[in-house]
C-alpha positions as CSV (number, residue, x, y, z in Angstrom):
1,X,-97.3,-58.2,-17.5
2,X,-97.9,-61.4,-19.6
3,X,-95.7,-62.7,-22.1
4,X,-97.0,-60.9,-25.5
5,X,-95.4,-57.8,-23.9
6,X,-92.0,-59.3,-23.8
7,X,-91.2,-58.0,-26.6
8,X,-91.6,-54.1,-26.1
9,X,-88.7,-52.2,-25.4
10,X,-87.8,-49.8,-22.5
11,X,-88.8,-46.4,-22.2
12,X,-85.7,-45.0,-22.4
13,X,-84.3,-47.3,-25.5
14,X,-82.3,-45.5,-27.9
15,X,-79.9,-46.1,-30.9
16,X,-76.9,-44.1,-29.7
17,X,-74.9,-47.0,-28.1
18,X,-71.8,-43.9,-27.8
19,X,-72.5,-43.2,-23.8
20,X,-70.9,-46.1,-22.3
21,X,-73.2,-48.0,-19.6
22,X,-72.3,-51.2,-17.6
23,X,-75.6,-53.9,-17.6
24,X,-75.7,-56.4,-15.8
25,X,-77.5,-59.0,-18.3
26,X,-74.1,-59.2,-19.9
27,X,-72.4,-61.2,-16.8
28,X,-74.8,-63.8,-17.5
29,X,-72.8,-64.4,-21.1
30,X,-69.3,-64.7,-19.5
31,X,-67.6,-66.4,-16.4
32,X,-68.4,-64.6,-13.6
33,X,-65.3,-62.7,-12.2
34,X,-64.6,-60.0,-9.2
35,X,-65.4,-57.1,-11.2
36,X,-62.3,-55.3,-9.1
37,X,-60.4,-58.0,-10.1
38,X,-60.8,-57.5,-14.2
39,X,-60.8,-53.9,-13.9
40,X,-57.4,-54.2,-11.8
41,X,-56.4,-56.8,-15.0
42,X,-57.7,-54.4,-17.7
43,X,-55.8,-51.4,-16.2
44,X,-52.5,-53.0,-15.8
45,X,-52.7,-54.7,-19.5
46,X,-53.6,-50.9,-20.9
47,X,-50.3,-50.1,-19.0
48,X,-48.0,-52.6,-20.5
49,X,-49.5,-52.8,-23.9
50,X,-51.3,-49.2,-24.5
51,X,-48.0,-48.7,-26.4
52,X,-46.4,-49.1,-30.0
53,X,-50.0,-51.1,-30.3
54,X,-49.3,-51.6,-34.4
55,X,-45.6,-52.4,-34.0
56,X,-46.8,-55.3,-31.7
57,X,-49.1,-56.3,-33.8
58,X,-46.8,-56.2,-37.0
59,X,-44.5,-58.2,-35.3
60,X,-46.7,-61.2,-34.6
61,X,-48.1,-60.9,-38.0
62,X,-44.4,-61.7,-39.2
63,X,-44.2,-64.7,-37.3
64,X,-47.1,-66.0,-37.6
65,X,-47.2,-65.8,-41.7
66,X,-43.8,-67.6,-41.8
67,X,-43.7,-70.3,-39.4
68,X,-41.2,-72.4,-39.4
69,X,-41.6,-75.9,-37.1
70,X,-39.7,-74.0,-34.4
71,X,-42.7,-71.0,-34.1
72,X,-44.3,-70.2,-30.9
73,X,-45.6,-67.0,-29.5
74,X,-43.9,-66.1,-26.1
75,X,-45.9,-65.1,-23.5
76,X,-45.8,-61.4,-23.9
77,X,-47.2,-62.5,-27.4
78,X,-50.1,-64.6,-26.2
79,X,-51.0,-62.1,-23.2
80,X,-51.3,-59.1,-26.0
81,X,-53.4,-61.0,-28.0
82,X,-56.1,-62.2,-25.0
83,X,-55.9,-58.9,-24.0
84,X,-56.7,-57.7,-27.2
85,X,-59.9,-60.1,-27.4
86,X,-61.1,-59.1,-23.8
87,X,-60.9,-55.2,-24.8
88,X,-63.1,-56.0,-28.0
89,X,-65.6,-57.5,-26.6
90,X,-65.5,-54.8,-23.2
91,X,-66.1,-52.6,-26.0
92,X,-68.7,-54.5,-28.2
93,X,-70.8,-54.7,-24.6
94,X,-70.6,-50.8,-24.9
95,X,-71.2,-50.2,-28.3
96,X,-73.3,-52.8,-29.1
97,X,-75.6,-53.2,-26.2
98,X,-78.4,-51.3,-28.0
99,X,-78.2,-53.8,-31.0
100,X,-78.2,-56.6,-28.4
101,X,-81.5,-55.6,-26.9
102,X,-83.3,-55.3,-30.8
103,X,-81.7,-59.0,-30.8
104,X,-84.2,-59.8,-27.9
105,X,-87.1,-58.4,-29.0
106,X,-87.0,-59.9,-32.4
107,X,-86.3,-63.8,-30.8
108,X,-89.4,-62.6,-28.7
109,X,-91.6,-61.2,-31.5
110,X,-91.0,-64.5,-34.0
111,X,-91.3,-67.0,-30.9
112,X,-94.6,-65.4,-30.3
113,X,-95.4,-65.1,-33.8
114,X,-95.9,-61.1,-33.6
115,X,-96.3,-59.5,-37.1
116,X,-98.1,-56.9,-36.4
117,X,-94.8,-54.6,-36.5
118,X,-94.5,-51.0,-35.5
119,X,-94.9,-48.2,-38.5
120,X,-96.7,-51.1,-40.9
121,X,-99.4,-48.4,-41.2
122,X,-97.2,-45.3,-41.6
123,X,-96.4,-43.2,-45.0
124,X,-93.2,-43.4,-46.7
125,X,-92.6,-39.8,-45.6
126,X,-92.3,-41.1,-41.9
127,X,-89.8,-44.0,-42.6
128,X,-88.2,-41.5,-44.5
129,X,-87.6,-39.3,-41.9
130,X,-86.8,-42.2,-39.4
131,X,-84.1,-43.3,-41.5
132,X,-82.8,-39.7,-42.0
133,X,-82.8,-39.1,-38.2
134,X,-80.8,-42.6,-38.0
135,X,-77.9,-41.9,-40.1
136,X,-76.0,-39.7,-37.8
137,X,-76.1,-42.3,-34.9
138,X,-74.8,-44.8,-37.0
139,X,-71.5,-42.4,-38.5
140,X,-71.1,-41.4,-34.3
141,X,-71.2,-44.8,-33.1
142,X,-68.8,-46.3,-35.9
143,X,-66.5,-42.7,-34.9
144,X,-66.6,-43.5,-31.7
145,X,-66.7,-47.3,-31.5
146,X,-63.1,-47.4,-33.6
147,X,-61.7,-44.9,-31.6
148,X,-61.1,-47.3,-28.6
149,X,-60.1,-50.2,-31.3
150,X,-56.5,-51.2,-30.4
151,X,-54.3,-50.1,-33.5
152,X,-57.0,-48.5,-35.7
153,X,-57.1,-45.6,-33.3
154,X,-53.3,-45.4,-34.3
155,X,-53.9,-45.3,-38.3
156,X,-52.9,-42.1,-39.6
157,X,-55.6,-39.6,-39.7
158,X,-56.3,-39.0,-43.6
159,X,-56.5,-43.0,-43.8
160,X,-58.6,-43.2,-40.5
161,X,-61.3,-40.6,-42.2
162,X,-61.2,-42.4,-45.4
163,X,-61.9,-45.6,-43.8
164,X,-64.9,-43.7,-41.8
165,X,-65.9,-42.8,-45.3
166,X,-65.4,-46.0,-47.0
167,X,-66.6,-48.6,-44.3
168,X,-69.8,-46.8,-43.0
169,X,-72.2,-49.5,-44.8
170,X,-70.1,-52.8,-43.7
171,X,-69.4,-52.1,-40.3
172,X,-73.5,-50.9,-40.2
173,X,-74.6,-54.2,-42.0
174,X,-72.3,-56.5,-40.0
175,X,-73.8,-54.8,-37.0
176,X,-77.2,-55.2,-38.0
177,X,-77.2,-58.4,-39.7
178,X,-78.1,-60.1,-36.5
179,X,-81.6,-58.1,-37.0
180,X,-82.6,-60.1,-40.2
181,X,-84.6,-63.6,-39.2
182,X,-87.6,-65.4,-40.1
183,X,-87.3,-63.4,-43.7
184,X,-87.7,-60.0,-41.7
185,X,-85.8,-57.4,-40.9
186,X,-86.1,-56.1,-37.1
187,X,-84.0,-53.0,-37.5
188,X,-85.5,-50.0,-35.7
189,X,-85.7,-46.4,-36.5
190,X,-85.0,-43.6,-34.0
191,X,-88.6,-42.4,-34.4
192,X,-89.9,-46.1,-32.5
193,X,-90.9,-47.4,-36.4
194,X,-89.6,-51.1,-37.4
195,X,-87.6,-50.9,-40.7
196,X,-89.2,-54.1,-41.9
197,X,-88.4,-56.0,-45.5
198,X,-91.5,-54.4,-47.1
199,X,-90.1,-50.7,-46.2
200,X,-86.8,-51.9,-47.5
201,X,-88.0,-53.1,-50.9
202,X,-89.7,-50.1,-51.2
203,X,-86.7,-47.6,-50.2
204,X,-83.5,-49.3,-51.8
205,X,-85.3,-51.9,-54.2
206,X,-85.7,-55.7,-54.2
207,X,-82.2,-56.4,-55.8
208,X,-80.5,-54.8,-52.7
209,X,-82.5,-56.3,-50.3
210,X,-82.5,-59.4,-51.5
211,X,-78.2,-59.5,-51.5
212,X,-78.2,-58.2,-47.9
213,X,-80.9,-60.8,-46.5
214,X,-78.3,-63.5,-48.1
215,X,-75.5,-62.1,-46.6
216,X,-77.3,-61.4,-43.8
217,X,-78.4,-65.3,-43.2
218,X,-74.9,-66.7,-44.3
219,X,-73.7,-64.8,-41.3
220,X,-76.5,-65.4,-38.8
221,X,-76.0,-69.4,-40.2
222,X,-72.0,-69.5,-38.3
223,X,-73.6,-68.5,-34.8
224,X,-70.5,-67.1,-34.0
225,X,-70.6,-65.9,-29.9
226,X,-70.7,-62.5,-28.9
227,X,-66.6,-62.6,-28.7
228,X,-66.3,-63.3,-31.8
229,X,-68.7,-61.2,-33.3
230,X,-67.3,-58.4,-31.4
231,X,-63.8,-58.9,-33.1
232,X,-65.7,-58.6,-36.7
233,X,-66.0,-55.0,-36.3
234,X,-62.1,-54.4,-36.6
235,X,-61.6,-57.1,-39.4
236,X,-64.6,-55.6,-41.7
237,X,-63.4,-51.7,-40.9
238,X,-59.4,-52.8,-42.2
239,X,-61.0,-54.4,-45.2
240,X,-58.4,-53.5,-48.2
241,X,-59.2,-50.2,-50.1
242,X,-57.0,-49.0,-52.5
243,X,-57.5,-45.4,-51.6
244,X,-55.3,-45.9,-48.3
245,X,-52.0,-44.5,-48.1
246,X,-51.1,-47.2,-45.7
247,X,-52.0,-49.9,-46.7
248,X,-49.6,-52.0,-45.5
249,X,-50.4,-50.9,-42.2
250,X,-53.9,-51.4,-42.2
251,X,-53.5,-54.5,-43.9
252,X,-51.3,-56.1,-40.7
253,X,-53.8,-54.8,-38.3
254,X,-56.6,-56.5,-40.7
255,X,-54.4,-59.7,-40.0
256,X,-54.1,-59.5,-36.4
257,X,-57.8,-59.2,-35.7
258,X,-58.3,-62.2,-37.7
259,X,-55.6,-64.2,-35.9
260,X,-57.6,-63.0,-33.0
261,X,-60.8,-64.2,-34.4
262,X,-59.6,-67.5,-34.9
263,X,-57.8,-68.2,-31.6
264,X,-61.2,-66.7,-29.6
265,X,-63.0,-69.7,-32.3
266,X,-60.5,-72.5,-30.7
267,X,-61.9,-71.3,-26.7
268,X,-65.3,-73.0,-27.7
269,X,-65.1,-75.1,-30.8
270,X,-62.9,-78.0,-31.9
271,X,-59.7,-77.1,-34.5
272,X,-61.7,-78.7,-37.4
273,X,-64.7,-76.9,-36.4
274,X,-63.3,-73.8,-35.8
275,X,-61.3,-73.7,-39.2
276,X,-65.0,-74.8,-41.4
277,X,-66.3,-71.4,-40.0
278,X,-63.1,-69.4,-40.3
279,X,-63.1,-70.8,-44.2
280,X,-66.9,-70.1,-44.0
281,X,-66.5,-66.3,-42.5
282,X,-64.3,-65.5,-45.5
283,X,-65.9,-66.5,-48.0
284,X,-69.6,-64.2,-46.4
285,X,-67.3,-61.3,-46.5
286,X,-66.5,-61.7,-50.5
287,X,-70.1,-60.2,-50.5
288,X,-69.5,-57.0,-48.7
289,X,-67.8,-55.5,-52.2
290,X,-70.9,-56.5,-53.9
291,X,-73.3,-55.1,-51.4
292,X,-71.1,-51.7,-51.3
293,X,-71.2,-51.5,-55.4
294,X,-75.1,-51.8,-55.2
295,X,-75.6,-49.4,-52.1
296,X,-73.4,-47.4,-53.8
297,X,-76.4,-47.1,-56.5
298,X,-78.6,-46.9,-54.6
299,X,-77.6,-43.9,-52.5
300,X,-76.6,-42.3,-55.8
301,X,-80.9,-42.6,-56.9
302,X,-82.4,-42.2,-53.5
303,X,-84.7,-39.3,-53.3
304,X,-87.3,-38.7,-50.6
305,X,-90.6,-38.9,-51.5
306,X,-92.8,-36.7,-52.7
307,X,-96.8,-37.5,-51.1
308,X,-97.7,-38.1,-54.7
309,X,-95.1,-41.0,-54.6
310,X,-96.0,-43.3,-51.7
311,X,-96.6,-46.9,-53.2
């Protein structure tokens, strides 16, 4: 085949990332190591700290938000937190994957200057549908993907549904935002049409999409490494909400994960590098409440067309 067909997708492609599948292309982004060997790893670390996860965690959040000149993490400490990091991004590869490959085709697409996008020529009604068929993959693979997340598969269950509730839309646009590029968004439908800018403007108004495509390329801007985008997901689902009855709790975990985050940061970048997109990373996510307030809206107003209605 020649190159303009790099950019299809397989035959069996599909948005629900919840049936866990090894792939090989994902070796090629780590070391390379005896797949025996990490498994016999993983298992024993699931062993020794598969346990009192949110204690652990609490207790490293107490020392590390009053150090003293004396603070160090022992090595029971340091070994929780690694494996903590490995586990996230075992299950990023898992959940993930499907997003991953959407990544591929849209570098493919824009370096071959493709525009002529799937569903361009379809009615309302059919992106309509698309996006209706989409919405219970997305609430099954956030379910599913926090599940296996160290600590938040511990929360109590009237906060763990709230949070379902509350963090649908960030942990979907954080997951997603690696689709917006070139002024275009590559998202795909279940029904093979692209959920391009124009269908967005059209569906959830200019204002909207206009906040998420500069959220969207603040984020994209940090090229943070599929570690530490995989460690997002947990920081973005413990994001504070006042509804919680826990708080505190979620809170801590919030903390770990973004200890985490920044010690995965140090494996690749320089300290003073690695705390300019920390500093950076926090300030993108002061947008998520704005983007929730105005999807919020928009939700609220949303009706599906009529055929009298198509633009």
């Amino acid at each position: 085949m020649s190159s303009c067909h790099n950019y299809e997708l397989p035959d069996n492609f599909t948005l629900d990332e919840t049936r866990p599948e090894y792939n090989n292309e994902f070796d090629n982004r780590i070391v390379t190591l005896n797949p025996s060997a990490l498994t016999n790893y993983m298992t024993n670390c699931e062993e020794h700290f598969g346990n009192d996860v949110i204690e652990r965690m609490k207790s490293i959040v107490r020392k590390i938000s009053h150090p003293t000149p004396c603070t160090e993490l022992d090595y029971d400490e340091s070994s929780f937190i690694r494996y903590i990091r490995w586990k996230m991004f075992d299950l990023s590869n898992t959940y993930n994957g499907r997003t991953r490959q959407l990544i591929e085709r849209m570098n493919s697409m824009i370096r071959l200057g493709i525009e002529d996008f799937p569903g361009n020529s379809s009615s309302l009604q059919d992106v309509w549908a698309g996006l209706t068929d989409a919405i219970p993959f997305h609430v099954k693979n956030l379910i599913a993907f926090a599940r296996e997340m160290s600590a938040i598969n511990e929360i109590h269950s009237d906060d763990f549904h709230k949070i379902m509730n509350n963090r649908l839309f960030d942990f979907w646009l954080i997951k997603h935002a690696p689709l917006i590029g070139n002024n275009e968004s590559y998202m795909m439908l279940p029904n093979g049409l692209q959920y391009t800018r124009r269908w967005m403007n059209k569906i959830i108004g200019e204002e909207m999409v206009q906040t998420m495509f500069e959220f969207a390329n603040k984020f994209n801007s940090l090229r943070l490494t599929h570690e530490e985008h995989a460690l997002i997901f947990p920081v973005v689902i413990c994001v504070k909400d006042d509804s919680l009855h826990n708080q505190e709790t979620v809170r801590s975990i919030q903390y770990f994960y973004l200890y985490a985050l920044y010690i995965q940061m140090l494996t690749t970048r320089t300290q003073t590098q690695a705390k300019a997109i920390f500093r950076s990373l926090l300030q993108i996510f002061a947008y998520l409440p704005l983007l929730n307030e105005l999807q919020e809206k928009k939700v609220g107003s949303c009706i599906p067309p009529n055929a009298d209605s198509e633009l």
